[in-house]
Structure formats: C-alpha cells, structure tokens
C-alpha positions as CSV (number, residue, x, y, z in Angstrom):
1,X,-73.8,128.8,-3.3
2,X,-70.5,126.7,-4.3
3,X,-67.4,126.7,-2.4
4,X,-65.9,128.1,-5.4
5,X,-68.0,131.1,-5.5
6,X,-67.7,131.9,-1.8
7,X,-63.8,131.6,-1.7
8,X,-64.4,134.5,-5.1
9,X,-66.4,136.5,-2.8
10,X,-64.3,136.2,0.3
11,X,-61.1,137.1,-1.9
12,X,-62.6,140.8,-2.3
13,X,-62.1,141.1,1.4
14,X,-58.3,141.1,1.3
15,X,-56.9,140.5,-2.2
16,X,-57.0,144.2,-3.6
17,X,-55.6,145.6,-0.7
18,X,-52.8,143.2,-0.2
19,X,-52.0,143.3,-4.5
20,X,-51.8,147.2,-4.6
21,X,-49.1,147.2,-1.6
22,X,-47.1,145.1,-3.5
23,X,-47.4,146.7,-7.0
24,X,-47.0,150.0,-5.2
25,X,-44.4,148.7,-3.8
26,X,-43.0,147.5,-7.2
27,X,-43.9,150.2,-9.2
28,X,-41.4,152.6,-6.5
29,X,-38.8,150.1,-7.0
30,X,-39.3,150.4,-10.7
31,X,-39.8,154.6,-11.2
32,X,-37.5,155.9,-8.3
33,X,-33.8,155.7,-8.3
34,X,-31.9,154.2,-5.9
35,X,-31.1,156.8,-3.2
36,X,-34.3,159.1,-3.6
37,X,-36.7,159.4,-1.3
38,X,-39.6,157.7,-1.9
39,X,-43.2,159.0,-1.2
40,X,-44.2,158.5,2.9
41,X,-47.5,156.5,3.3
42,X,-49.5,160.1,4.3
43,X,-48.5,162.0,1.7
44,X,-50.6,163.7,-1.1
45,X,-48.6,162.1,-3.8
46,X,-48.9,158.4,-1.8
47,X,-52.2,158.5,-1.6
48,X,-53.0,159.9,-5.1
49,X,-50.7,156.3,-6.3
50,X,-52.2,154.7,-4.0
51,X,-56.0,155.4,-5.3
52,X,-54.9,154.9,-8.8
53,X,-53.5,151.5,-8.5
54,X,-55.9,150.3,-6.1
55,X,-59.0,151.2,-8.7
56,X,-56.8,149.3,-11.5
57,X,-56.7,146.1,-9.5
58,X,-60.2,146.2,-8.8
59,X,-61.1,146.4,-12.2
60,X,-59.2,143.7,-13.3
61,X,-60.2,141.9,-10.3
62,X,-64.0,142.3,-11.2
63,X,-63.0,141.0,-14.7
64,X,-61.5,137.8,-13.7
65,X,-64.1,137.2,-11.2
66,X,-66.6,137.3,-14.3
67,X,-64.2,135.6,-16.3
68,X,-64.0,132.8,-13.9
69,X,-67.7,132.1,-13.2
70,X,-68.3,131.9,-17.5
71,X,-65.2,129.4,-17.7
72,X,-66.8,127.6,-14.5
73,X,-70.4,127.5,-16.4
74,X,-68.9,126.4,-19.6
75,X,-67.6,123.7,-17.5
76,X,-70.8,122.7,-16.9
77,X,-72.2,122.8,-20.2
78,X,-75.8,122.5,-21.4
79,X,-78.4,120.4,-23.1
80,X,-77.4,121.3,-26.7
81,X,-73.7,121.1,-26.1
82,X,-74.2,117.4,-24.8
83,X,-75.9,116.3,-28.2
84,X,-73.8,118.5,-30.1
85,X,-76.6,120.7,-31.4
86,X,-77.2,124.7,-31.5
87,X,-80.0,126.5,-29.9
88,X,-81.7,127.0,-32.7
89,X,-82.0,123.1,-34.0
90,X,-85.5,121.6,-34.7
91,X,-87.3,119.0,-32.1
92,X,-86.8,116.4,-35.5
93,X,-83.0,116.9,-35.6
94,X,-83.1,116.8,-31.6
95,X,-84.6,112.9,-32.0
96,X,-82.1,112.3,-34.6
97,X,-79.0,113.5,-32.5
98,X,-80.7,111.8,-29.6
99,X,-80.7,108.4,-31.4
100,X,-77.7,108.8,-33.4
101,X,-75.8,109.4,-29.7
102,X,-77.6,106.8,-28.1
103,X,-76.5,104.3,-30.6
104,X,-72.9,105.1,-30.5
105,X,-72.6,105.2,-26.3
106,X,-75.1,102.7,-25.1
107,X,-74.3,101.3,-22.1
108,X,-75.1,98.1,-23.5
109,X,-71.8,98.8,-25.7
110,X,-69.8,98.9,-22.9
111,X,-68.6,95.5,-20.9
112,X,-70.0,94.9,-17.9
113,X,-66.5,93.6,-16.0
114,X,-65.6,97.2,-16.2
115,X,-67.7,98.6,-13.5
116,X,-66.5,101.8,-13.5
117,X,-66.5,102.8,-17.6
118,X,-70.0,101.0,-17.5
119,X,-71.1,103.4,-14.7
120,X,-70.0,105.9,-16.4
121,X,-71.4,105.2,-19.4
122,X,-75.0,105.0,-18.0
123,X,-74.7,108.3,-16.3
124,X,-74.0,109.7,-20.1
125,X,-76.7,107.8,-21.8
126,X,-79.6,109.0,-18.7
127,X,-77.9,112.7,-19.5
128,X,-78.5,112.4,-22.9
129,X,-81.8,110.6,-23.0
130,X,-82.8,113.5,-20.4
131,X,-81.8,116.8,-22.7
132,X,-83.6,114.7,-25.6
133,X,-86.8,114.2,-23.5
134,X,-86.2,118.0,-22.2
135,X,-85.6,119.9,-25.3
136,X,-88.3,118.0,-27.5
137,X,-91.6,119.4,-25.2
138,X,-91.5,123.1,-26.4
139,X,-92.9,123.7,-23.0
140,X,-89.7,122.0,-21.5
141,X,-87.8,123.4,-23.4
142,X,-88.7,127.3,-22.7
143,X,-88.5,126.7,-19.1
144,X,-84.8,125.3,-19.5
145,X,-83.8,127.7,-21.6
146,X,-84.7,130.5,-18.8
147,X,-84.3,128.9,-16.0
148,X,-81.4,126.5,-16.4
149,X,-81.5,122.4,-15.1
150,X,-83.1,123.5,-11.9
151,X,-86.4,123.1,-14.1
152,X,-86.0,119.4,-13.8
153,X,-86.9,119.7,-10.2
154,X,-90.7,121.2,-10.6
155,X,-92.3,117.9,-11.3
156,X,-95.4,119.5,-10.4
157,X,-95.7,122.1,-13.2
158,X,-97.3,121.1,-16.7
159,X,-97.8,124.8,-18.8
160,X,-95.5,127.2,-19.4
161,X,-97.3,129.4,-16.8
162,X,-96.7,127.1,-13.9
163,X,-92.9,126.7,-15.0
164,X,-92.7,130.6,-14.8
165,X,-94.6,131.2,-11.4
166,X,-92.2,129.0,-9.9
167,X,-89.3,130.1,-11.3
168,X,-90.1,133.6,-10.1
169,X,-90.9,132.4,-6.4
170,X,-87.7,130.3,-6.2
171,X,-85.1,132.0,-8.3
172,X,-86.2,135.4,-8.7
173,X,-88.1,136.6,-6.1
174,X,-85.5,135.1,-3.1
175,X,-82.8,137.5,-4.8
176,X,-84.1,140.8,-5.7
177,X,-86.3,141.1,-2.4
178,X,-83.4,139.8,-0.5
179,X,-80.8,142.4,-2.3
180,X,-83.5,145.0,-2.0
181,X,-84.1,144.5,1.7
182,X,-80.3,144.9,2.9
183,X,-79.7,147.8,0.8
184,X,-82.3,149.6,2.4
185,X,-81.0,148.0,5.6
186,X,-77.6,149.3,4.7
187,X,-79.0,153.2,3.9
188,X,-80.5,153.6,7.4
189,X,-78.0,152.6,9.1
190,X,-75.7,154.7,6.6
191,X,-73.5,152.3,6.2
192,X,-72.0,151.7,2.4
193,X,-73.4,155.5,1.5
194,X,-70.7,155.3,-1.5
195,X,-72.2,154.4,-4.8
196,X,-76.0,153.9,-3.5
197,X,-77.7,155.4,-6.4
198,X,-75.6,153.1,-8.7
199,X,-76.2,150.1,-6.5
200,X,-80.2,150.6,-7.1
201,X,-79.8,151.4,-10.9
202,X,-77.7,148.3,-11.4
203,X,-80.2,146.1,-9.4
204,X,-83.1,147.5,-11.4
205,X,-81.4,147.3,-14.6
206,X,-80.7,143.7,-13.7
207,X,-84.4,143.3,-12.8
208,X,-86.1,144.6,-16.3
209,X,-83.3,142.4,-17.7
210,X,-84.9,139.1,-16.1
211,X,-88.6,139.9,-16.7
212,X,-87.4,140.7,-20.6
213,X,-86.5,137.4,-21.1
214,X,-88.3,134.7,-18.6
215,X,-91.3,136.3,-19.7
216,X,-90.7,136.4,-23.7
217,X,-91.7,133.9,-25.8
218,X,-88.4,134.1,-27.8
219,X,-84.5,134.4,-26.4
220,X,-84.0,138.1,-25.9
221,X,-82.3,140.3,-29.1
222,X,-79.6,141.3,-26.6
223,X,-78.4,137.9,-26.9
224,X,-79.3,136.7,-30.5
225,X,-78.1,140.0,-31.6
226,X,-75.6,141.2,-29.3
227,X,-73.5,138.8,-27.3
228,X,-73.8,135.5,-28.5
229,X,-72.9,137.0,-32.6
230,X,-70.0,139.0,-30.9
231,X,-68.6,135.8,-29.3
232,X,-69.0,133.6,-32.3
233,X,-66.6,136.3,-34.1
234,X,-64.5,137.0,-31.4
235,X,-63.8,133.5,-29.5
236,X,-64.6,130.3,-29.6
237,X,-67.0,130.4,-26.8
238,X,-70.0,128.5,-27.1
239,X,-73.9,130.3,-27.7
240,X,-75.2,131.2,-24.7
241,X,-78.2,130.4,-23.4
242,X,-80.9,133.1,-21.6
243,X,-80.2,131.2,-17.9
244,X,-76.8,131.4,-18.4
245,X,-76.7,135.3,-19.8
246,X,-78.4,135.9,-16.5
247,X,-76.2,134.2,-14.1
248,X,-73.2,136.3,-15.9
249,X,-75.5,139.4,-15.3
250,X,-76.4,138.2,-11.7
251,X,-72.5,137.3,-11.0
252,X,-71.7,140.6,-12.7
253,X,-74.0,142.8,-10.6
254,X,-73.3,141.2,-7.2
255,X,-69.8,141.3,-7.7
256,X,-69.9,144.8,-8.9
257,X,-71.8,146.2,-5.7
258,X,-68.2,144.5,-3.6
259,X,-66.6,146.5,-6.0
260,X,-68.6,149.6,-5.2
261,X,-67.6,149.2,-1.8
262,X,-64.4,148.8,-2.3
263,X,-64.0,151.9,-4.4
264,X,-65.9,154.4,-1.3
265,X,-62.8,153.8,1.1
266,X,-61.0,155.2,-1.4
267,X,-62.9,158.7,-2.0
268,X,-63.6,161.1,1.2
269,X,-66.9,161.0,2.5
270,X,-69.0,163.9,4.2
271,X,-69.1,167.0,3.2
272,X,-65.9,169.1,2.9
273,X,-65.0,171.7,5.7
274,X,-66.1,175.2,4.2
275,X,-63.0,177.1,3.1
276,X,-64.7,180.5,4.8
277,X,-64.6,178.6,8.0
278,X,-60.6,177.5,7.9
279,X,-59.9,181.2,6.8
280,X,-61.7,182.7,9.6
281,X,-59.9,180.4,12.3
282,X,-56.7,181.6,10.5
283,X,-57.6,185.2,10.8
284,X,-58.1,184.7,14.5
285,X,-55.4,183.1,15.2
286,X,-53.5,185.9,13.2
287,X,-54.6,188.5,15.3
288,X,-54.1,187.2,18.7
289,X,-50.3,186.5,17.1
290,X,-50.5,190.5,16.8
291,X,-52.1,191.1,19.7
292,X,-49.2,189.7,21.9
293,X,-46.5,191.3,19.5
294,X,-47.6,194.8,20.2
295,X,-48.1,193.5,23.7
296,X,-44.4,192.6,24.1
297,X,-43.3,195.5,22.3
298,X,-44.9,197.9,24.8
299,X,-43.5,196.0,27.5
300,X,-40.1,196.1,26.4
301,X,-40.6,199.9,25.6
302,X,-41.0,200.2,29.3
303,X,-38.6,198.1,30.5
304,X,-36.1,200.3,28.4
305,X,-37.6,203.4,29.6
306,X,-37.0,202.6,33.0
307,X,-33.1,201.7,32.4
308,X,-32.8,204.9,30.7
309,X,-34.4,207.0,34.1
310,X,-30.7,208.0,35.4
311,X,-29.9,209.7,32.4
312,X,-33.2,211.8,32.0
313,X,-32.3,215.3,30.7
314,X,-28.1,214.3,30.2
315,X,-27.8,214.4,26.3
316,X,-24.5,213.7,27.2
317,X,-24.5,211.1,28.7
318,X,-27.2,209.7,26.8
319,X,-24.8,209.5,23.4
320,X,-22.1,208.3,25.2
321,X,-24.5,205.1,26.3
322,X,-25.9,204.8,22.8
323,X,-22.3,204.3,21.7
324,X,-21.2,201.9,24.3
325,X,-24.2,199.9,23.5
326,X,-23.8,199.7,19.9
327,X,-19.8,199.2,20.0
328,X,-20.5,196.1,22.5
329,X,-23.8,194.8,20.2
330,X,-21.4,194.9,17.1
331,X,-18.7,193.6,18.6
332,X,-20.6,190.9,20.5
333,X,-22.1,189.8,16.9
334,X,-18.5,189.8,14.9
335,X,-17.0,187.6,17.7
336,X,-20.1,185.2,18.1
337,X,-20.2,184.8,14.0
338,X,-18.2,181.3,13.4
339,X,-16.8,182.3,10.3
340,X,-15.0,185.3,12.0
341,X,-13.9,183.5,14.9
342,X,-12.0,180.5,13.0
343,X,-10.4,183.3,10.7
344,X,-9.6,185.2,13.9
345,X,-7.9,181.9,15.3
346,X,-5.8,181.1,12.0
347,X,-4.5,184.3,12.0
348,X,-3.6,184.2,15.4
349,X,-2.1,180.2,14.3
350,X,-0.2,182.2,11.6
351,X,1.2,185.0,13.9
352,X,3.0,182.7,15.9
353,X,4.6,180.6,13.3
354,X,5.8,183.2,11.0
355,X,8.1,184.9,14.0
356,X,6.0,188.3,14.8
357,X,7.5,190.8,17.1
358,X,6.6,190.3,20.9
359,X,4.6,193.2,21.1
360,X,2.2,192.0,18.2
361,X,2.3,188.4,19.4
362,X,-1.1,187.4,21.6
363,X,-0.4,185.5,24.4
C-alpha cells in the first residue's frame, strides 16, 4: 500500500470530525444573529445539526477519496495510453503503433553526452517495447487487462489458466479472506455492530463483481456499456480498463466500510428504554410525592389541633382568634409585598414635604 493511500485512510480518523466543528461553527455564525443564543453542545437541536453536517462531510469526503485514487491511477496510465491506442485496437495496429513510436523516440535518437534525456529515453523505449510485446500475445494481454502490470511479474505462467490461478491466490484471495476474517472478528467481539449487514452485501457484491470479469473472456458490459460510454460523454477521462474498474470498486468499498463506521457514532445503539418502563418509574415516584403530602397534612392538622386545646368548647373565643389570625396574615402579606411597601414609603416621602399637620405626620 502507498504512502499516499495510507495518509487517505488515516485522514478518516480525524478529518470529518475536525471539518464539521468548524462548519458548525460557521454555519451558527452565518444563520444566528448576533446576540442570540446559540444552541449548547447537548442539546436536541445541536445534536440534530450536528448529525446532519457530519453525514454531509462524509459523503463528500468518500467522494474525494474516490476521486483521488482515479486521478492517482490516471497518473499512472496504461499500456494503450502509452502507444496512444484504444482497448479495442487490433494486435496489427498494435505492431504498427509499436514501430511507428519506436522510430520516432529511439534512444539511439537521443545524444549520448546527455545522460540524463538518454536515460530517460531508454526507460520510454523498454516501456513501450514492453506494452507492444504485452498486448500482442492475446493470452498476455487478457491477464493485463484483469489484473493490471503486476502480470509482468508471473514469469512462470504460460495459458490463460495459470495467469488466473495466480491472480486469484495473490490479488484476490489475500483480500476477501482477509476482509472476511476481521469482520467476523469485529461481530464477536461486537464491535462496529452499525451497518454490518451492509458491510457483507458490499463485500459480496464486490466479490461476484471480480469473478464476473477475471473469469470472462470479454471486458464486462458494465464497463463497455455502462461506465466507460458515460465517461466518454461526460469527461474527458480516459477508457478504463477491467483492473482499473476494480481497484475503483475495491477503493470504493474499503473506504465505504470507514465510512460506515463513521456514520454508527452518529445513530444510538442498543435498544431503546421501553416507554412502559419510564412511565411506571414516574408513577412511583408520583405517589410517594403523595404519600408524603397527605403525610404532612395530617401532621400539621394535629399540630393545629393541639394549639387550638385551650379554646375547646369557647365559640367565643374561638372567633375572636380566627380574626386575629387573619387580620395579622393579611396584614403580614400587604406589608411584606415590595410594591406596597415602596408606595407606603413615597407617601410617607410626600407627607413630610408637602407640610401635613403634626398629628398626621409619622415620625
């Protein structure tokens, strides 16, 4: 794996959580005026922003990541992009490039008192003279087409079956029993539980995609059909070839499942609380709030009764209590009232200003 490929995997770790603070962040700035409170980091209606803009930079991060490894393979280039052909071209108008090229940018063309230009120019012409000797043996050429320049390392394999057995041992195989094995991993230790039906279907979808065209004799219709006419109208992209549409969907796939688990921090997991449950506890805790009303209630009841002893069987007396107690609770209630009490003390203010008579003047 390339340095540039692990920095786009590590980025996952901290890039979408440190973007969304900021565009939250931006987005308050932009939809709150100054002065308004702004949502707490806790609240309903922060978390529910929060969720939303987190999912949109995760989506658009997954797009550039797949953007970025297509502009990284174009880079690269293939066999019919170095002699200028199309995927389709004859092996006779393969030759013909070949020697048209090769009598254009021999390195015999170049001086040799320019080491560096003639050095260069060797490393084209062995490129060249190696896509012409690769893409003229049909047998060659399948394997390239489906498994990319790594072919040009099985020296040992002559037939087409011997270029696919190994391509399925190295390249394959490694990958999908690898990817299998730590998702099951992953499931018994319930870890990642977000998304693990998708994660299967995506890996298996990606599988019957492989087998469908390694094991075809001609390029898949999902790319003759599909992608490559729908980038020839759409872009200038170049055709792509079967090892390169699976590396997208390999990229695609990987980076998806870093996207899955980015997405289940940002749904609850577990199972809910049952609402009966919370509504029971509530009920409880309603009625021992009753229970200690009525409680106090008696209490006081008896505390009162006890007060009111001495005057047992005076109806007199009683009344004249009853009245004392209710003069002193109203006026207890007017005096303590802040409103009456400042009006009380301007009028007082006023009294003594405007010249009252002694006997209505408060000392």
């Amino acid at each position: 794996m390339s340095s540039t490929a692990i920095l786009s995997y590590a980025g996952w770790a901290f890039l979408p959580n440190l973007v969304t603070g900021w565009l939250q962040s931006i987005y308050y700035g932009i939809t709150i005026r100054a002065g308004d409170p702004k949502p707490q980091p806790g609240t309903p209606k922060y978390v529910n922003h929060r969720r939303r803009i987190h999912m949109t930079v995760i989506i658009v991060y997954l797009l550039y990541t797949l953007y970025e490894a297509d502009y990284i393979m174009r880079q690269s280039g293939d066999f019919y992009q170095d002699l200028g052909l199309t995927p389709r071209v004859e092996e006779k108008q393969i030759r013909s490039k070949f020697r048209r090229l090769a009598a254009l940018q021999h390195p015999d063309k170049v001086p040799t008192d320019d080491p560096i230009r003639h050095a260069a120019a060797e490393s084209n012409f062995v490129n060249l003279k190696t896509a012409q000797d690769t893409l003229s043996d049909p047998i060659k050429r399948f394997a390239y087409e489906r498994f990319g320049p790594d072919m040009l390392k099985w020296q040992h394999c002559k037939t087409t079956r011997d270029y696919l057995v190994t391509g399925i041992q190295t390249s394959s195989l490694p990958i999908y029993a690898g990817s299998t094995l730590m998702m099951a991993l992953l499931s018994l230790t319930n870890y990642l539980q977000w998304g693990r039906f998708w994660r299967y279907l995506t890996l298996s979808a990606l599988f019957l995609l492989e087998y469908h065209t390694i094991t075809r004799p001609y390029p898949s219709p999902l790319l003759t059909q599909i992608f490559n006419p729908v980038l020839g109208k759409l872009t200038v992209h170049p055709p792509l070839l079967p090892f390169q549409l699976l590396a997208l969907a390999r990229k695609a796939t990987f980076t998806l499942f870093i996207a899955f688990s980015q997405l289940g921090s940002l749904f609850p997991q577990g199972k809910p609380t049952p609402v009966a449950t919370t509504s029971q506890h509530d009920l409880q805790q309603l009625a021992r709030l009753e229970g200690t009303a009525k409680a106090s209630e008696i209490e006081s009841s008896r505390l009162l009764a006890m007060e009111m002893a001495p005057f047992a069987g005076n109806e007199q007396g009683t009344k004249e209590l009853r009245g004392r107690v209710k003069e002193w609770l109203v006026n207890n209630t007017i005096r303590a009232d802040p409103e009456v009490r400042d009006s009380m003390g301007r009028a007082l203010a006023s009294r003594r200003r405007g010249g009252a008579p002694a006997g209505a003047r408060v000392s």
